[in-house]
mmCIF file of the protein (N, C-alpha, C, O) and its ligand, coordinates in Angstrom:
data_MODEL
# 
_entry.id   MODEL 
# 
loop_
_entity.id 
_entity.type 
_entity.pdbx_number_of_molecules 
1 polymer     1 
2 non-polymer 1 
# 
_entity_poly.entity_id                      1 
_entity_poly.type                           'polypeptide(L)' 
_entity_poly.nstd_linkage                   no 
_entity_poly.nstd_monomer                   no 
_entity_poly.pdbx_seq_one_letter_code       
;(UNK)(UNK)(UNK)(UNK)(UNK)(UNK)(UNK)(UNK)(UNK)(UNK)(UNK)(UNK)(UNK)(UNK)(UNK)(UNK)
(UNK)(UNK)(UNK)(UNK)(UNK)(UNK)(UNK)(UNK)(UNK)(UNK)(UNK)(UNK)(UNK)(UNK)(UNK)(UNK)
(UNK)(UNK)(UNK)(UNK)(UNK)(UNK)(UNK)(UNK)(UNK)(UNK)(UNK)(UNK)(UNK)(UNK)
;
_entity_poly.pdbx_seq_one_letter_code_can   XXXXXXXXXXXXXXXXXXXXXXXXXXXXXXXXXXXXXXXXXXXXXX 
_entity_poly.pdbx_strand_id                 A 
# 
loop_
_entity_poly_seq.entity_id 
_entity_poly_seq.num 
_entity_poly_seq.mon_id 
_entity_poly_seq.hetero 
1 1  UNK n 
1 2  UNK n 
1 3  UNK n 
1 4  UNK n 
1 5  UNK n 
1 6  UNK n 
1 7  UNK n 
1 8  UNK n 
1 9  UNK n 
1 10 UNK n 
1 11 UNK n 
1 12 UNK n 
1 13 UNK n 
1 14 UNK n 
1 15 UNK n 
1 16 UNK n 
1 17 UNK n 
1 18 UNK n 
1 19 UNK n 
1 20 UNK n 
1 21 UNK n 
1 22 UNK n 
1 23 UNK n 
1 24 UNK n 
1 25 UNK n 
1 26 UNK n 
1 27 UNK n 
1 28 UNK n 
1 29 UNK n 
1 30 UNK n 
1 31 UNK n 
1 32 UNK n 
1 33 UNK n 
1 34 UNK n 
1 35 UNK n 
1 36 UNK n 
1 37 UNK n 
1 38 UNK n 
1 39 UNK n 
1 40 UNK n 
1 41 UNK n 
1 42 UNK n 
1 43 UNK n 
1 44 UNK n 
1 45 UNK n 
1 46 UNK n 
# 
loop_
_struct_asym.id 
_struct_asym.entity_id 
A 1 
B 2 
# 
loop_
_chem_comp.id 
_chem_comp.type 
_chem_comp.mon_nstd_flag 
UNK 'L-peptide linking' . 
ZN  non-polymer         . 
# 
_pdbx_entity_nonpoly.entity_id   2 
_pdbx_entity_nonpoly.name        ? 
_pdbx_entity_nonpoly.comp_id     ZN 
# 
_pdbx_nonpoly_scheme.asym_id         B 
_pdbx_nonpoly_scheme.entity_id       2 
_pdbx_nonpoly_scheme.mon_id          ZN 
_pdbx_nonpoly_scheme.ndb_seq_num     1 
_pdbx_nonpoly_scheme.pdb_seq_num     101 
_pdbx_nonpoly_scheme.auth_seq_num    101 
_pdbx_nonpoly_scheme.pdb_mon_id      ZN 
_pdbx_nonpoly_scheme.auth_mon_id     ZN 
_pdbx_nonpoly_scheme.pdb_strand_id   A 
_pdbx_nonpoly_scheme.pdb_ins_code    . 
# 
loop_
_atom_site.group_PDB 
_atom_site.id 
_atom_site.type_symbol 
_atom_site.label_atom_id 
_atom_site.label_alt_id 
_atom_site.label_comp_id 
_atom_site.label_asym_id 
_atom_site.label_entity_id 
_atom_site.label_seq_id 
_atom_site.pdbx_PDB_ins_code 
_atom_site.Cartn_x 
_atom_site.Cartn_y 
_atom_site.Cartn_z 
_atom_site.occupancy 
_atom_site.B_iso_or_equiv 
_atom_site.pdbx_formal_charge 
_atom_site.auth_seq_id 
_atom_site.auth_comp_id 
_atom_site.auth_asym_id 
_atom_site.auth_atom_id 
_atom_site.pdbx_PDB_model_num 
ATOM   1   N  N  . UNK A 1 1  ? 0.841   -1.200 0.000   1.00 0.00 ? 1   UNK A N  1 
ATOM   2   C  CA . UNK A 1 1  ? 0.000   0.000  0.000   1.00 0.00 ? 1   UNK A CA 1 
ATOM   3   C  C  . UNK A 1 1  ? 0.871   1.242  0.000   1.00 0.00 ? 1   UNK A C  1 
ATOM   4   O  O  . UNK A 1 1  ? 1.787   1.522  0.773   1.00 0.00 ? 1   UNK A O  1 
ATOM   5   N  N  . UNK A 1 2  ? 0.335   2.010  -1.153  1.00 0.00 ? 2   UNK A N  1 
ATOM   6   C  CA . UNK A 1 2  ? 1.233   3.290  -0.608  1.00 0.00 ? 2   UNK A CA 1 
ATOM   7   C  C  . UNK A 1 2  ? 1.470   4.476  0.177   1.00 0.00 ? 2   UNK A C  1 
ATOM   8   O  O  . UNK A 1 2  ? 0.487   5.161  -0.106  1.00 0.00 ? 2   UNK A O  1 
ATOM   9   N  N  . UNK A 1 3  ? 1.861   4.848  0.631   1.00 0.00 ? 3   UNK A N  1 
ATOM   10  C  CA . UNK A 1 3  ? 1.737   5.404  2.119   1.00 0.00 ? 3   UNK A CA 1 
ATOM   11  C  C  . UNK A 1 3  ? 2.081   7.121  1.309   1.00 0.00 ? 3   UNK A C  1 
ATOM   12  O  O  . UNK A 1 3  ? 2.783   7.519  0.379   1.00 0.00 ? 3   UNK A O  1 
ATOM   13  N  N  . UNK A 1 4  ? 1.045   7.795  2.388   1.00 0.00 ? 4   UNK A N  1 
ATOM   14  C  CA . UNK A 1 4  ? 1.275   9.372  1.957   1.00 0.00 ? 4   UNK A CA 1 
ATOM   15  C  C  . UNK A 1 4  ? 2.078   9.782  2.559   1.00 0.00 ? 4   UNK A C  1 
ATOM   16  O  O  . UNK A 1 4  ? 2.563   9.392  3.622   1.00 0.00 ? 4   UNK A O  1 
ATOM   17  N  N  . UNK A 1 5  ? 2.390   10.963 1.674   1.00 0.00 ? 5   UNK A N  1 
ATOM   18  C  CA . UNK A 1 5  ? 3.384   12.766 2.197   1.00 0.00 ? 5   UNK A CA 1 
ATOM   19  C  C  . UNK A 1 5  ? 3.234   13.170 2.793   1.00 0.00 ? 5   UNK A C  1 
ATOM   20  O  O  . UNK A 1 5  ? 2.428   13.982 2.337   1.00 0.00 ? 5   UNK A O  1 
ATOM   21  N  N  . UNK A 1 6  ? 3.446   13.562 4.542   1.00 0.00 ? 6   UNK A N  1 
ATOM   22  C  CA . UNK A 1 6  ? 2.914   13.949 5.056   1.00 0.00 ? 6   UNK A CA 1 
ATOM   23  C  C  . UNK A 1 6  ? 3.770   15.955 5.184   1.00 0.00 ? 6   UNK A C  1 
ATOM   24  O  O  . UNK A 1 6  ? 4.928   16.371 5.148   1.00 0.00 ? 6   UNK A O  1 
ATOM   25  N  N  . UNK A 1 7  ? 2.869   16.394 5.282   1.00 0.00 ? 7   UNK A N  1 
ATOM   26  C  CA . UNK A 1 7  ? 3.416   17.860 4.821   1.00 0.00 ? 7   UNK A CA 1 
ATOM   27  C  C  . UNK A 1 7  ? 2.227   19.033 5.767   1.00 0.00 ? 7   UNK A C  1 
ATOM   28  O  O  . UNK A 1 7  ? 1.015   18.829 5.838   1.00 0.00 ? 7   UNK A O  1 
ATOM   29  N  N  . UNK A 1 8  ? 2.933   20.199 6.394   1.00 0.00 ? 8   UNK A N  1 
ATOM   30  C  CA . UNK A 1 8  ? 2.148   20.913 7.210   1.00 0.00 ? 8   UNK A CA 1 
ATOM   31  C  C  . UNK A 1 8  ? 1.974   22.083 6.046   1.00 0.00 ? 8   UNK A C  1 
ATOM   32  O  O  . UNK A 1 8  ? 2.708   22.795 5.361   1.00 0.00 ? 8   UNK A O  1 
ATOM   33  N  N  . UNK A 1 9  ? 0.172   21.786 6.291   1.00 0.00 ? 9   UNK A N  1 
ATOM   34  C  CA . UNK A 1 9  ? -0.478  22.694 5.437   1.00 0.00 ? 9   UNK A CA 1 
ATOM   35  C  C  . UNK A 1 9  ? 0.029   24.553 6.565   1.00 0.00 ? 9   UNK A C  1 
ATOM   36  O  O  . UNK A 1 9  ? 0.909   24.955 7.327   1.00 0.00 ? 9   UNK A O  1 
ATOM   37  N  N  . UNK A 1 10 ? -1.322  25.077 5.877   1.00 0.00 ? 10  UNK A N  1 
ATOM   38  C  CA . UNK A 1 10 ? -1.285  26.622 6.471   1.00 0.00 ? 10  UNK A CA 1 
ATOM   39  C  C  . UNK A 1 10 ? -1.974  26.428 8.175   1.00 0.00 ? 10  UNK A C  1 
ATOM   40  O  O  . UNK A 1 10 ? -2.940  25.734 8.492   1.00 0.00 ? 10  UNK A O  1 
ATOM   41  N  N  . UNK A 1 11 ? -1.145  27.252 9.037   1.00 0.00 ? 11  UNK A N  1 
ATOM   42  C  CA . UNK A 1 11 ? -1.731  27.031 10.690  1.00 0.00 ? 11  UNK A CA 1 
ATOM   43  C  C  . UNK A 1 11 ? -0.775  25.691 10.700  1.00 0.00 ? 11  UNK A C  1 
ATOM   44  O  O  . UNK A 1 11 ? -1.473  24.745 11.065  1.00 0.00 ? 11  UNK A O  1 
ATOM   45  N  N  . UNK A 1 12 ? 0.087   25.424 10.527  1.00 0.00 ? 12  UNK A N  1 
ATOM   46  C  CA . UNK A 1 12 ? 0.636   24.088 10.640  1.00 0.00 ? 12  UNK A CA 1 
ATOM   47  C  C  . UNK A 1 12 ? -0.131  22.883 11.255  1.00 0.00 ? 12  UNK A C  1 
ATOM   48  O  O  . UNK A 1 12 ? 0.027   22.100 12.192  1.00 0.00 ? 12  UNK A O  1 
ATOM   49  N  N  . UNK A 1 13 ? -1.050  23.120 10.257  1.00 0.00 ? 13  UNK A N  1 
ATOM   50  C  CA . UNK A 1 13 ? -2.032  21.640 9.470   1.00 0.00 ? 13  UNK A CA 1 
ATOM   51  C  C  . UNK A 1 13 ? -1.470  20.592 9.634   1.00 0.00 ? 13  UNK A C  1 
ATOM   52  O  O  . UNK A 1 13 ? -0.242  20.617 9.553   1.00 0.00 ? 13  UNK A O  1 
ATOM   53  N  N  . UNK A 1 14 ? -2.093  19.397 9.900   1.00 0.00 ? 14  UNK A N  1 
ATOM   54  C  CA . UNK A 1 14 ? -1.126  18.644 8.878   1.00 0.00 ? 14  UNK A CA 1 
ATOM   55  C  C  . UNK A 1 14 ? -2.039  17.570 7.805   1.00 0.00 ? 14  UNK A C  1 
ATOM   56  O  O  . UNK A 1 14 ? -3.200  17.245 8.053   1.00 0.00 ? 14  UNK A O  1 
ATOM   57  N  N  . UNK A 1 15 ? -1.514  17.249 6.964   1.00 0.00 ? 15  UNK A N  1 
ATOM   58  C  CA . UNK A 1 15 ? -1.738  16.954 5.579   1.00 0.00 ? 15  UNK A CA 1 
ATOM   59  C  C  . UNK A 1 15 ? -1.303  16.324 5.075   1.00 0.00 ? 15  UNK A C  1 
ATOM   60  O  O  . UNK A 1 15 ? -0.077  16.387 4.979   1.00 0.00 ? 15  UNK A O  1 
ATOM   61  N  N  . UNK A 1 16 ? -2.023  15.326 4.437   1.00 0.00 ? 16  UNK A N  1 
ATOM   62  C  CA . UNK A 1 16 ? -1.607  13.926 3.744   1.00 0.00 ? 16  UNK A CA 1 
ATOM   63  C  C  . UNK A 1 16 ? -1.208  14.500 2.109   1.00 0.00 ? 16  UNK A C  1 
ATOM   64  O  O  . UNK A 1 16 ? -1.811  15.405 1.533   1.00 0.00 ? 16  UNK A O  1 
ATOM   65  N  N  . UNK A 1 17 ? -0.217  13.838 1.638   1.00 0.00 ? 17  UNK A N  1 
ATOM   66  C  CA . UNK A 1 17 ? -0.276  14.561 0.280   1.00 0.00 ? 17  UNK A CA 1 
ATOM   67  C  C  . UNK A 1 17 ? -0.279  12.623 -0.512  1.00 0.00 ? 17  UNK A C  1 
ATOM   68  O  O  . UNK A 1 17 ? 0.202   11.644 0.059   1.00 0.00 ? 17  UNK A O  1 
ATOM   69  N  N  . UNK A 1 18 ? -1.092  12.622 -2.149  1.00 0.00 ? 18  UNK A N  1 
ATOM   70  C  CA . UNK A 1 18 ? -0.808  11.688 -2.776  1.00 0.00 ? 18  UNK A CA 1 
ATOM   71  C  C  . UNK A 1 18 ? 0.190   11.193 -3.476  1.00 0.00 ? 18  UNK A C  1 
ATOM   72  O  O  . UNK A 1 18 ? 0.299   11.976 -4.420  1.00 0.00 ? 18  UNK A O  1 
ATOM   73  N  N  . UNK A 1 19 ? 1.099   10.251 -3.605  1.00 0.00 ? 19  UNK A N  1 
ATOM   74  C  CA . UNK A 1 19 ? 1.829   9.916  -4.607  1.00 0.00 ? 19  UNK A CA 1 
ATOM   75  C  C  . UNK A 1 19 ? 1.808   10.175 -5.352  1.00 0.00 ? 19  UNK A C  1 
ATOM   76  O  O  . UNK A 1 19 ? 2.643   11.003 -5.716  1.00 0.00 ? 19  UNK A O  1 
ATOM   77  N  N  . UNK A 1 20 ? 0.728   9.637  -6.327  1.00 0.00 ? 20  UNK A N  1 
ATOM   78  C  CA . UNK A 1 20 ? 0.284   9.327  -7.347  1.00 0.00 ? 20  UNK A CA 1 
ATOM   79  C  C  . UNK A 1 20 ? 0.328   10.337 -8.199  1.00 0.00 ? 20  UNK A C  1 
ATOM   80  O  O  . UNK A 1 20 ? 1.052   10.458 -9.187  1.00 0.00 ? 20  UNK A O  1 
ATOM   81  N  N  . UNK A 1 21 ? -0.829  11.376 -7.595  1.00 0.00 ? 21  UNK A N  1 
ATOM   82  C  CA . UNK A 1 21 ? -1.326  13.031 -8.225  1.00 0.00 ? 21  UNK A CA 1 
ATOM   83  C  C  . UNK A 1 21 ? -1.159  13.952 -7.736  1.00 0.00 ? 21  UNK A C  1 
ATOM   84  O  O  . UNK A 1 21 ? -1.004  15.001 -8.361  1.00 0.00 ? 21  UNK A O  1 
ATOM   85  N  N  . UNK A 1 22 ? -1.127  13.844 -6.098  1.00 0.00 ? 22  UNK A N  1 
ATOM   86  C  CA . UNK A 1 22 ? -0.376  14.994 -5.161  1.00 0.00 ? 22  UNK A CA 1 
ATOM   87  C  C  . UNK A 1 22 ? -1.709  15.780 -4.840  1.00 0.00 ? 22  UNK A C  1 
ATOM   88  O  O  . UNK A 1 22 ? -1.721  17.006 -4.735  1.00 0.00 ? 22  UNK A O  1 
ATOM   89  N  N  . UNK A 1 23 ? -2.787  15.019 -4.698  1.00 0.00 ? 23  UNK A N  1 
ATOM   90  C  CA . UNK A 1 23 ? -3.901  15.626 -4.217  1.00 0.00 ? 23  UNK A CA 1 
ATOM   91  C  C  . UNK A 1 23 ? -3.752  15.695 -2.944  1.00 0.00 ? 23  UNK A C  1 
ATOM   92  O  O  . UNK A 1 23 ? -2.726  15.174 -2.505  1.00 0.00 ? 23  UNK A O  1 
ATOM   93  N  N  . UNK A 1 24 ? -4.666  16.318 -1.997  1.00 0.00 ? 24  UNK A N  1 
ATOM   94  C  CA . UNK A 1 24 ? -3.673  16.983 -0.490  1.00 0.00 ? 24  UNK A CA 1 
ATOM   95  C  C  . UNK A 1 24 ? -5.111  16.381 0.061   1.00 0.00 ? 24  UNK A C  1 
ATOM   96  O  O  . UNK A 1 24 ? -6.136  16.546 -0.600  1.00 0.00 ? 24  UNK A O  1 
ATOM   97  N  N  . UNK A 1 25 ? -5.112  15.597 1.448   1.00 0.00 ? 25  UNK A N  1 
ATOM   98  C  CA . UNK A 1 25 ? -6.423  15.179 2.403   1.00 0.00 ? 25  UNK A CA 1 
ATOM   99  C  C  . UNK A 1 25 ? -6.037  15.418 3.708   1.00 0.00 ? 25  UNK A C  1 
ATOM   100 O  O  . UNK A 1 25 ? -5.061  14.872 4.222   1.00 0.00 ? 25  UNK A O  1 
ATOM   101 N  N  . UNK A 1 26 ? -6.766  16.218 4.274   1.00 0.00 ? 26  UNK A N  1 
ATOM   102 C  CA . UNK A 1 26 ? -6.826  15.933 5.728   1.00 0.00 ? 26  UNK A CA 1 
ATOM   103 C  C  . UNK A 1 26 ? -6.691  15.393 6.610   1.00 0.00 ? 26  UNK A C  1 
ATOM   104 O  O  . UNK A 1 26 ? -6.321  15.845 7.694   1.00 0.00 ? 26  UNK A O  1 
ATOM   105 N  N  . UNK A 1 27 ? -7.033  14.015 6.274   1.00 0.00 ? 27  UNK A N  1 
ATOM   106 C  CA . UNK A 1 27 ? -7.011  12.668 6.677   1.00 0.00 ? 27  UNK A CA 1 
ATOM   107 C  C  . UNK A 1 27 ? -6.699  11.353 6.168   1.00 0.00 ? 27  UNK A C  1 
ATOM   108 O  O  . UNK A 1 27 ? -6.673  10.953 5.004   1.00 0.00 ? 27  UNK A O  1 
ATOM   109 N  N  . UNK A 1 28 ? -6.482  10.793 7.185   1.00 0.00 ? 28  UNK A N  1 
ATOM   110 C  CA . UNK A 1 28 ? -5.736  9.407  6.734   1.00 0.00 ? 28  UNK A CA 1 
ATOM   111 C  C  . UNK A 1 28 ? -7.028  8.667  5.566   1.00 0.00 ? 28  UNK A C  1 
ATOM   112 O  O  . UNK A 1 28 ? -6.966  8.255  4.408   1.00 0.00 ? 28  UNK A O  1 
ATOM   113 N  N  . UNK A 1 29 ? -8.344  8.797  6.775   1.00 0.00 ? 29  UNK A N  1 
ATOM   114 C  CA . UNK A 1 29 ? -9.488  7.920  5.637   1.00 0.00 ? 29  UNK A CA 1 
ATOM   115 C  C  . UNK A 1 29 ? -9.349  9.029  4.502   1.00 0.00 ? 29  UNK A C  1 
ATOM   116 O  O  . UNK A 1 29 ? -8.181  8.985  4.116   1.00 0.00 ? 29  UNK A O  1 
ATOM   117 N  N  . UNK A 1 30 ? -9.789  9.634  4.071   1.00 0.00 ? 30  UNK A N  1 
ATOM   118 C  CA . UNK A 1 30 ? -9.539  10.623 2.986   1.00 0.00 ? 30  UNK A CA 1 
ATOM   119 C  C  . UNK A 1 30 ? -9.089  10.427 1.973   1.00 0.00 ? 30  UNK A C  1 
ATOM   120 O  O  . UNK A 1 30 ? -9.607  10.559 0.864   1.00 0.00 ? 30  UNK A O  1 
ATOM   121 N  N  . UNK A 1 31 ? -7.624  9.941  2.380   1.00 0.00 ? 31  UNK A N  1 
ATOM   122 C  CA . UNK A 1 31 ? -6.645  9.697  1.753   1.00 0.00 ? 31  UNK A CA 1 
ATOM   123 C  C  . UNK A 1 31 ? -6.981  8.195  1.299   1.00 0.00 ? 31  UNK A C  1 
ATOM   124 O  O  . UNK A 1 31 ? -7.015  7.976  0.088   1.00 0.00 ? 31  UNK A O  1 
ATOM   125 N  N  . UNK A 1 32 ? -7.223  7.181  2.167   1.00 0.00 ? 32  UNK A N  1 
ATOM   126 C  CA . UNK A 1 32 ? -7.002  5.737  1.735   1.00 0.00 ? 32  UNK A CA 1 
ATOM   127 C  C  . UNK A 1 32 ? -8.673  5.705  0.764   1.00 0.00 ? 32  UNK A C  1 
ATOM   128 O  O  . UNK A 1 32 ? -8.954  5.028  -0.225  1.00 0.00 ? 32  UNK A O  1 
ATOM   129 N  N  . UNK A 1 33 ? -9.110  6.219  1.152   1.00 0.00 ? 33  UNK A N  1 
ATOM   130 C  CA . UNK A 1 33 ? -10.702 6.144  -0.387  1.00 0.00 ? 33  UNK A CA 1 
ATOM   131 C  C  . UNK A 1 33 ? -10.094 6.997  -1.166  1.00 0.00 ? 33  UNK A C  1 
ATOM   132 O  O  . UNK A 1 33 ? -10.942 7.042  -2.057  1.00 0.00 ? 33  UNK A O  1 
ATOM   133 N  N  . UNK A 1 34 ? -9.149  7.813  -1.556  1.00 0.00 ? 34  UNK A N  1 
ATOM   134 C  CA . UNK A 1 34 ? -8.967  8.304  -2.932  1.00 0.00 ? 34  UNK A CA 1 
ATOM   135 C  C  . UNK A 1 34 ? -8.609  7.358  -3.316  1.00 0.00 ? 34  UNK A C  1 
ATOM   136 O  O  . UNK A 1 34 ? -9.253  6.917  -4.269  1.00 0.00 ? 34  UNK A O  1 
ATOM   137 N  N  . UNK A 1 35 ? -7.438  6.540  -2.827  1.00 0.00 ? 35  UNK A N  1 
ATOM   138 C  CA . UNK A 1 35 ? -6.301  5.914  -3.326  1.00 0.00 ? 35  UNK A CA 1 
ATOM   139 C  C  . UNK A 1 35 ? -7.655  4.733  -3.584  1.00 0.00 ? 35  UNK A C  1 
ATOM   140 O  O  . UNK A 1 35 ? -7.747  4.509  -4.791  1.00 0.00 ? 35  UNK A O  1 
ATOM   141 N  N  . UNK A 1 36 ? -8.359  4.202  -3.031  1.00 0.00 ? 36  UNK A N  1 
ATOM   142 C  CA . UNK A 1 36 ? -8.826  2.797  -3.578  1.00 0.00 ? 36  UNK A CA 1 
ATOM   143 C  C  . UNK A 1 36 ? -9.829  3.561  -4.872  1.00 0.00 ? 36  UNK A C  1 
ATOM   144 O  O  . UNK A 1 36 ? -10.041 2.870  -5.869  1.00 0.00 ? 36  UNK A O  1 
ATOM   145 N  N  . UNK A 1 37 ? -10.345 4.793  -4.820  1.00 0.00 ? 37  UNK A N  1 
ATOM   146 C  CA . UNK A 1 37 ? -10.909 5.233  -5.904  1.00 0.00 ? 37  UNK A CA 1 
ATOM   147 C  C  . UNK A 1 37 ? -10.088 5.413  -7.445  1.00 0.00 ? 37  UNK A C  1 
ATOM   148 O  O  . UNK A 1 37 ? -10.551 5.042  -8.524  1.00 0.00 ? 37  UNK A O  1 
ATOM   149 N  N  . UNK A 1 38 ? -9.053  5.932  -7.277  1.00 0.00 ? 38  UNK A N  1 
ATOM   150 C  CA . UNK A 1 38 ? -8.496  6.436  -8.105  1.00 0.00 ? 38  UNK A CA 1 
ATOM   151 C  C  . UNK A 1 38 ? -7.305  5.929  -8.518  1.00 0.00 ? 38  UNK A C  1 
ATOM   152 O  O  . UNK A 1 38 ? -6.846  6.251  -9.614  1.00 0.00 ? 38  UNK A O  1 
ATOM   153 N  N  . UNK A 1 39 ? -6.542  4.911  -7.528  1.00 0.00 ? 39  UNK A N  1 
ATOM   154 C  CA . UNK A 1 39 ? -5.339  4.356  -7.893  1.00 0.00 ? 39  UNK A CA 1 
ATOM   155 C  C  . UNK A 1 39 ? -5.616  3.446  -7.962  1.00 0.00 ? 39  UNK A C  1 
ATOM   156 O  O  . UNK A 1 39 ? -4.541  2.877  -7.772  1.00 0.00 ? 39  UNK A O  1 
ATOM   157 N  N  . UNK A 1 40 ? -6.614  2.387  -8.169  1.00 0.00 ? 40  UNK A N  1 
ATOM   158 C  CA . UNK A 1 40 ? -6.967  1.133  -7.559  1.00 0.00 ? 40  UNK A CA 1 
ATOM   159 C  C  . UNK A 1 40 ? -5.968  0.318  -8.202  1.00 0.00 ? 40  UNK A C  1 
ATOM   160 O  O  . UNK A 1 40 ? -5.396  -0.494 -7.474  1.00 0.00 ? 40  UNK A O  1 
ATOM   161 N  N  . UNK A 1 41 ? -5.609  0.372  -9.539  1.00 0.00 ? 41  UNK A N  1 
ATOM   162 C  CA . UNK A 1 41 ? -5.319  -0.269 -10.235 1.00 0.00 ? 41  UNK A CA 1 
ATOM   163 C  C  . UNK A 1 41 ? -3.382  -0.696 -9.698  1.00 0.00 ? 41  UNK A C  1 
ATOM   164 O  O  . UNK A 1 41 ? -2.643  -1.661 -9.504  1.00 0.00 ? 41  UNK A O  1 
ATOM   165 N  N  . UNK A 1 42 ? -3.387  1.135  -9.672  1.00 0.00 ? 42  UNK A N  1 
ATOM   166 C  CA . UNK A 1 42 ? -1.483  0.945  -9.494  1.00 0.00 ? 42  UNK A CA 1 
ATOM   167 C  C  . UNK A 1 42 ? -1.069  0.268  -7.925  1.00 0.00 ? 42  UNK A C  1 
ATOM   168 O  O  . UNK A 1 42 ? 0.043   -0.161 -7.618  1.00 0.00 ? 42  UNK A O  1 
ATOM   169 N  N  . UNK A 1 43 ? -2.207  0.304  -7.110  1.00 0.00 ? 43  UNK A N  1 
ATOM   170 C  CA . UNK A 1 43 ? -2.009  0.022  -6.003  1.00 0.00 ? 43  UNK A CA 1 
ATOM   171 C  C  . UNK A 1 43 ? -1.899  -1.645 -5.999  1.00 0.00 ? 43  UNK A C  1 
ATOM   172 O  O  . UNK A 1 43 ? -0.859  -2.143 -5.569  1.00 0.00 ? 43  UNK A O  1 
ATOM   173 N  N  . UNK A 1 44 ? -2.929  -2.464 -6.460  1.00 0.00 ? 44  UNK A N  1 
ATOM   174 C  CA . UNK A 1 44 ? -2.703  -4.042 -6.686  1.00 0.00 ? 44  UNK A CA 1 
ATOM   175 C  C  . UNK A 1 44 ? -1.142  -4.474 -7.541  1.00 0.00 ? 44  UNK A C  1 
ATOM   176 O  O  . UNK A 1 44 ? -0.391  -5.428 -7.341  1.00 0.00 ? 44  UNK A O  1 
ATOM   177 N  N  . UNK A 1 45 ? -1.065  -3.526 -8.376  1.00 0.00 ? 45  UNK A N  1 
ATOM   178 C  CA . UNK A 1 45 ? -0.015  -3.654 -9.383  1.00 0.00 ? 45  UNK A CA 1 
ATOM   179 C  C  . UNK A 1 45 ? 1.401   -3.543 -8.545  1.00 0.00 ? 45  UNK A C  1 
ATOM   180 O  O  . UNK A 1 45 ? 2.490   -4.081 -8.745  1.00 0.00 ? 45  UNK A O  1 
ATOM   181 N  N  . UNK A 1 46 ? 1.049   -2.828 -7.749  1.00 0.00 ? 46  UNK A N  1 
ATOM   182 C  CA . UNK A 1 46 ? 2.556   -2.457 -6.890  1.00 0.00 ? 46  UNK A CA 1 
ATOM   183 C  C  . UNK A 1 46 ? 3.129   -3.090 -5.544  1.00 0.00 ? 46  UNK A C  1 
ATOM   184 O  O  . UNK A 1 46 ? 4.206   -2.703 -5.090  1.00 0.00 ? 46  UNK A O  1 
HETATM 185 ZN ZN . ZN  B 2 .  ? -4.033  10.385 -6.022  1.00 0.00 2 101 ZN  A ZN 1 
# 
């Protein structure tokens, strides 16, 4: 599984960033339903 970026947004946030596309989530769930939405494919593959 691939594991996010973690990076401090503005107010030192903090913030998941994607591999993949570098879309930015709030959260961990956030983050792991993009990735089964949108990466599904590279994620089994990898
Ligand atoms: Zn992504």
């Amino acid at each position: 599984m691939a594991k996010a970026i973690k990076i401090e947004g503005r107010a030192g946030i903090k913030l998941l960033r994607c591999p993949y596309c570098g879309h930015v989530f709030a959260n961990q769930k956030q983050f792991l339903r993009h990735l089964l939405k949108s990466h599904n494919e590279r994620i089994r593959k990898a």
